[in-house]
N, C-alpha and C positions, 0 to 999 in steps of 0.2 A: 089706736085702739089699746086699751087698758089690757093688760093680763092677769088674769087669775088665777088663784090657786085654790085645786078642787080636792075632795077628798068622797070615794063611792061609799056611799049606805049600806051597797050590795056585797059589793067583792073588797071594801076597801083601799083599793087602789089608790095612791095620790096622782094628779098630774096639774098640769097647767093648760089653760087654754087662752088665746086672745078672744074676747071677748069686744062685739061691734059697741054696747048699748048694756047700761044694766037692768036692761028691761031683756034683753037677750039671755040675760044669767041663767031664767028659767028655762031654756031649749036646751043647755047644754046636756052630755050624754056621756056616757064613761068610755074611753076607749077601750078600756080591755073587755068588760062583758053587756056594756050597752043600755045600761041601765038608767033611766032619767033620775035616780033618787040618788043626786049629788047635792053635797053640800059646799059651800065657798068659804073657806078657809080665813082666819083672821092674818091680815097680814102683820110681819111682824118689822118692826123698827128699831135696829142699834141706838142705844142712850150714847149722848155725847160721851165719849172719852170712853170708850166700849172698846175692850181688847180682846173680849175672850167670850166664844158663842156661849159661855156661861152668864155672861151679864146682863142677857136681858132673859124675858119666859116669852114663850110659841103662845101664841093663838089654839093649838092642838091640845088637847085634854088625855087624849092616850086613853087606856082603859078598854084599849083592842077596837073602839069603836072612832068617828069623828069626835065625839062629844062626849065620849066616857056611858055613855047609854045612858044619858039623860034625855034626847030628843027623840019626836015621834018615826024617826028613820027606822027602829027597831022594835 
């Protein structure tokens, strides 16, 4: 089973979940306040020859929200 990285719409929480099927992605739930309005996280990948967690950029947008409040979560 593949693992995920989630981030809540509601309380913004991040976490991880194993996840069966990415057809399942849509039932997952927040653990802290329970919220179905999660989002799944762009995963990120070191560039060859990558020394420093400044060498590569997150999938995360910051801006207090998942996606900087560009998406309909808000």
């Amino acid at each position: 089973m593949p693992m995920y990285e989630f981030i809540c719409g509601e309380c913004e929480t991040d976490f991880e979940k194993l996840v069966a099927s990415a057809g399942a992605v849509a039932s997952v739930e927040c653990p802290s306040c329970g919220s179905k309005k999660v989002h799944k996280k762009l995963s990120v990948f070191a560039k060859a020859g990558a020394t420093s967690p400044t060498s590569y950029s997150s999938g995360y947008s910051g801006g207090g929200h998942c996606c900087g409040g560009s998406c309909s979560c808000h």
